[in-house]
N, C-alpha and C positions, 0 to 999 in steps of 0.2 A: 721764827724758827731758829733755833741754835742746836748743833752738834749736839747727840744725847746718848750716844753709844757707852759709855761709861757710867751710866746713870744703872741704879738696881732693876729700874724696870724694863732692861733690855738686854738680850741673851744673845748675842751672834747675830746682830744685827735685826732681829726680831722680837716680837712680844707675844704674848699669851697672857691675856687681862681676862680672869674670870671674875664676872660681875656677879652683885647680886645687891645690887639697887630697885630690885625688883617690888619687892616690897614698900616700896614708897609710891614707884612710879604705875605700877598694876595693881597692887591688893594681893591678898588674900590667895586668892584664884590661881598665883601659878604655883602654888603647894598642895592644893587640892589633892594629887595626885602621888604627892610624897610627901604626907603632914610631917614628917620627921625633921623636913628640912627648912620649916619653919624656924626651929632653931638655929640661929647663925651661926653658933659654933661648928655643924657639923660640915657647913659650905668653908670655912677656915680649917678645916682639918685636909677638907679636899685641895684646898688651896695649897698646903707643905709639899704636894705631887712635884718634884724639879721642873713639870715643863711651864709650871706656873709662874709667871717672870712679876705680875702683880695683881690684888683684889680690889677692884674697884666696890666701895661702899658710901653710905651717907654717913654724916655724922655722930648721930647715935648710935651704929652698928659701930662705927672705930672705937666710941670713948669705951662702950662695953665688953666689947670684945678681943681688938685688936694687944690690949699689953700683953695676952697672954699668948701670944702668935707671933710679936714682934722678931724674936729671932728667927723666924721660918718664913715668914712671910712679909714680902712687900706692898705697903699700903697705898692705894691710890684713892684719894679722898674724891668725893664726888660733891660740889661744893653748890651744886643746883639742884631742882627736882623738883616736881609736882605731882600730885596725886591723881589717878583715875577717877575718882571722883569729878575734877576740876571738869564745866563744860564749856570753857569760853574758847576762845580764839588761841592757838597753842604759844604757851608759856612756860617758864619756869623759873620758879621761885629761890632767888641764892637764900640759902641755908646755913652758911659757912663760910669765912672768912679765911683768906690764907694763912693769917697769920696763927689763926689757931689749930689749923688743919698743922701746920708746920710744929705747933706745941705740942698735938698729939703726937708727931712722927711719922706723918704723911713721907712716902717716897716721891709724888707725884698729885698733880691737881688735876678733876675733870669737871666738864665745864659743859653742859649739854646747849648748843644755838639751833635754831629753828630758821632757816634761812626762809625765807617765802612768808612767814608769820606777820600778821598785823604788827606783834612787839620784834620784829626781826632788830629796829634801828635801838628801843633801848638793852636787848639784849646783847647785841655787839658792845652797845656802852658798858654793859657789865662785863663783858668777858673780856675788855680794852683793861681795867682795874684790877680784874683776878690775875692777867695776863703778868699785868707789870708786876703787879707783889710777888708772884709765884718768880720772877727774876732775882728779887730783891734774895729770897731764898735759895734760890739755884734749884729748884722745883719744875721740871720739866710737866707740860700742860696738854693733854689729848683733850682734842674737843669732840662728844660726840654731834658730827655735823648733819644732823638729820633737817634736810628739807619737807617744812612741811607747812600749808597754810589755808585758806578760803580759795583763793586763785589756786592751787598744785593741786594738778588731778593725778597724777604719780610719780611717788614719790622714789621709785626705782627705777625711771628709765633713765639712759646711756647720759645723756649731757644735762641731767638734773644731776647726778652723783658725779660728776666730772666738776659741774660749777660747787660739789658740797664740799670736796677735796681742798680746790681752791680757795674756797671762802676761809677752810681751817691757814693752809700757808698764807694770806692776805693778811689775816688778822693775827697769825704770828703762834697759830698752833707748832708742837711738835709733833705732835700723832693724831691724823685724824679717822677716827670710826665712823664708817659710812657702809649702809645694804649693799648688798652685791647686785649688782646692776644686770645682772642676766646671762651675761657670756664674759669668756676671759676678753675677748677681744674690746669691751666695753670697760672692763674690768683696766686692765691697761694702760687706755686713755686717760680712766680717772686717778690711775699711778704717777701720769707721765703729766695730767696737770698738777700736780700738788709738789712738783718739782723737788727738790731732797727732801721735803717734808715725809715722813711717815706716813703710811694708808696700811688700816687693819681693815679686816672685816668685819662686820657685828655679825653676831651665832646667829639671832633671830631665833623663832619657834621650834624647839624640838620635833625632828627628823627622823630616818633613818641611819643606821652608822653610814652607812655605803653613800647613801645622798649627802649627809653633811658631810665626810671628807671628802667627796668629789670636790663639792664648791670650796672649799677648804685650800685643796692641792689645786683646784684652776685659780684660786683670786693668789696664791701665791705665786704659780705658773708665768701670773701677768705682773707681778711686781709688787702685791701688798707684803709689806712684811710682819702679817701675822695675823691675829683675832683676838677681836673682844668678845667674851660668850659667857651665857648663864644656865640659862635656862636646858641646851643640847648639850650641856655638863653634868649640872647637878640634877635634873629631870632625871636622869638614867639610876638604874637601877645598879650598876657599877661606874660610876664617874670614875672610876682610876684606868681602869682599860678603855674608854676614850679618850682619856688624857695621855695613855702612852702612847697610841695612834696618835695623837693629836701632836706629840713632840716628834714621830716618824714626818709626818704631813708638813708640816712646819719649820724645824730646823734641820733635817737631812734630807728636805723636800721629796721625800718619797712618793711615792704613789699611791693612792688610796685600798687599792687590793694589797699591794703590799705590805701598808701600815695593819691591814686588818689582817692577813694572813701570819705576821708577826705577832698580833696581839691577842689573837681568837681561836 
């Protein structure tokens, strides 16, 4: 972990990564419901919102899309990933090198580990290489640290998301993305192990407004400083007016009734 506050993907000490890696790693399926946004560029338009601090995407969604965004938007390459399709033992497959991620104009590398995973020991060996290149570049590295494996029968309770935290500061994350563990008080803990390291949230599956900023303004309450989210973004039918809540929620830690009485 090194000092990242001056890096473009952080705003006041916080972030706001709207993903949409989605399409590699689910299919199809989470457009179902807004074929439009199948299209990438239109999740890049949503991205130019200010409270957007970076986009996390795969490879081929940056080489296509990202030149024409590069001044509005900050790119966070996602340099792993595997398909819903895949049915073995959870994995992910590097995609991406840094050093190319860094030729397209990557702000930032991410790096998904699967702690609990049969491949848990050579995944760490990859994110050990991604780790140091992304040094080599001054490329700050969010890992999203999702436990998950044949042994983990839940993957969101309190000192499994405590040990995911950790696992990101051990191996030398700066930001790690980890489920919200069920309460702030839980939430906290796994703030308070990952030590100066960074703790966002993941958005997970589209909500209500009132539901997701609740957990929103508790996981920040306990100390993450911020979210990673895709799907409780661009799913909506106005993603700009949860995005303005979302920077209430967020960087002037307001309230949930208050970000939505402001923005609704």
């Amino acid at each position: 972990m090194i000092p990242i506050d001056d890096s473009p993907i952080v705003r006041d000490d916080k972030s706001l990564i709207l993903a949409m890696d989605h399409g590699l790693e689910h299919g199809p399926v989470d457009f179902e419901a807004v074929p439009e946004k199948l299209d990438p560029a239109t999740v890049f338009e949503t991205a130019t919102h200010d409270a957007v601090s970076a986009m996390a995407v795969q490879k081929g969604i940056a080489e296509g899309y990202y030149p024409s965004y590069e001044d509005d938007v900050n790119l966070l390459l996602k340099v792993n990933g595997t398909s819903n399709l895949w049915m073995g033992e959870y994995d992910s497959a590097v995609n991406c090198s840094v050093d190319y991620a860094a030729e397209i104009g990557a702000d930032a590398i991410g790096f998904t580990l699967y702690g609990g995973s049969n491949h848990e020991v050579e995944m760490a060996e990859e994110f050990r290489d991604v780790q140091e290149a992304a040094r080599e570049h001054d490329l700050p590295v969010v890992m999203w640290s999702y436990p998950r494996g044949q042994g983990l029968k839940n993957d969101t309770k309190p000192s499994t998301i405590s040990y995911a935290t950790r696992l990101g500061l051990e191996l030398g994350a700066d930001i790690a993305k980890v489920k919200y563990p069920g309460s702030s008080e839980a939430m906290a803990h796994a703030c308070k192990a990952a030590g100066d390291m960074k703790v966002v949230m993941s958005g997970g599956s589209k909500t209500s407004d009132y539901e997701f900023l609740s957990t929103v303004e508790a996981a920040v309450r306990a100390g993450a400083k911020g979210l990673a989210v895709g799907r409780n973004v661009w799913q909506r039918e106005n993603p700009t007016q949860i995005l303005d809540a979302l920077e209430k929620v967020i960087y002037d830690e307001a309230t949930a009734d208050a970000a939505l009485e402001a923005t609704q």
